[in-house]
N, C-alpha and C positions, 0 to 999 in steps of 0.2 A: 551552347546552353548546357551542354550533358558537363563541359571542365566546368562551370558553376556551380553544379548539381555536388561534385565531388570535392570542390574545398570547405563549400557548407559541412556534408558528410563528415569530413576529417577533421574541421573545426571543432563539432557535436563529440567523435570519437575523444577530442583534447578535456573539452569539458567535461565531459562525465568522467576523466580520470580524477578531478579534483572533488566530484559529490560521493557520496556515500549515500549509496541505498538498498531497496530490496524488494522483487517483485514478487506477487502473488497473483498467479494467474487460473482462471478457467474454476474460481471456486462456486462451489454449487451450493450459495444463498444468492438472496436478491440484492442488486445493490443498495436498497432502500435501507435494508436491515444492517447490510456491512459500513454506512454512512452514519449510522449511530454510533456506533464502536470507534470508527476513526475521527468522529466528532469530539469522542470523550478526551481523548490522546492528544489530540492536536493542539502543539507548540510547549508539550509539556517537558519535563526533566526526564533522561528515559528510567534512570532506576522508579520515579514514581510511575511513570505508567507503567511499566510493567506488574507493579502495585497495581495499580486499579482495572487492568486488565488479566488479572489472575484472579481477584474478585469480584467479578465483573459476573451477572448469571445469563449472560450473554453467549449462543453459541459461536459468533462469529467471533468472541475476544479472542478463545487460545489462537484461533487461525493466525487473527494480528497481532496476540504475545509471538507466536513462533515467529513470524516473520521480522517481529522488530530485534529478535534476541540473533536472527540473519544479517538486517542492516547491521548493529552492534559490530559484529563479529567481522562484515566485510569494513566497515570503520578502524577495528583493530587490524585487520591484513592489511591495509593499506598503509596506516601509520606506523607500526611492526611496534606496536606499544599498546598496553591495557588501557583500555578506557578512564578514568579516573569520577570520581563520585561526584555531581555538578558540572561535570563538565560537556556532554551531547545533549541534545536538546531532539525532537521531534519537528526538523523544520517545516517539512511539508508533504504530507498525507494526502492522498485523495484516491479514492474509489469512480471505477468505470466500468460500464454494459458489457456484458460479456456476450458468447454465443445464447441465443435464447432455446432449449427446446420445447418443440410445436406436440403437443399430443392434445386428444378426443378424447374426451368421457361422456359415456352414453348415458341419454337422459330422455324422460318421457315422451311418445308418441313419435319415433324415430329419429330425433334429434341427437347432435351428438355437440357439446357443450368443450370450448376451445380450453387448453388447461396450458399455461406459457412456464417453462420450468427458467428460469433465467439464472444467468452466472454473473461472476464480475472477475473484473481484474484490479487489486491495490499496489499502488505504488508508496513505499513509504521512507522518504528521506530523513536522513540524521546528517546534525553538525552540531558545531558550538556555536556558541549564543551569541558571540561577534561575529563570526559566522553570519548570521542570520538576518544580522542588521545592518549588513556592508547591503547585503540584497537588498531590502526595503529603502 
């Protein structure tokens, strides 16, 4: 079972040489708020999103402007070429729970009132738009 375990693994390692992405991890909003910002984005052109996420009056956008101008940039390492204008695309974004932290805030008649600080983690992939539709 374990030689299973490890051509799955090295299979995983082959694929993710072909995606383009970029992670954001342990960030301290809620995921609820950082799935509006990646709602906004998702499946768009990246020079426009990065448009609507730099006017965006969202504090989580710069988080995922910096990160997609990350994928961008590991898209350009990989193909050893500039990106061209229309050509990446926003394949697929998605936010996830991150560590929660646990504090008390003190409240009337000795009670102490539970206060959950939560993070998330973004994942956000780029490709081209054939790219995109070989997967679907």
């Amino acid at each position: 079972m374990g030689a299973r375990k490890k051509i799955s693994a090295e299979k995983r390692k082959e694929a993710l040489k072909t995606m383009y992405f970029a992670k954001l991890q342990n960030v301290p909003t809620s995921p609820r708020k950082m799935r509006l910002v990646a709602d906004m984005i998702r499946g768009m052109e990246v020079n426009r999103a990065l448009g609507v996420l730099k006017f965006s009056s969202k504090e989580a956008a710069a988080r995922v402007e910096k990160l997609l101008r990350s994928a961008i940039a590991n898209w350009e390492q990989k193909n050893e070429r500039k990106a061209e204008s229309g050509e990446l695309y926003v394949t697929k974004i998605f936010v996830d729970g991150g560590a929660t932290l646990k504090r008390m805030r003190p409240a009337p008649q000795g009670r102490g009132y539970r206060i959950r600080k939560r993070s998330n983690h973004v994942t956000l992939f780029v490709g081209s738009k054939s790219n995109n539709e070989d997967q679907n």
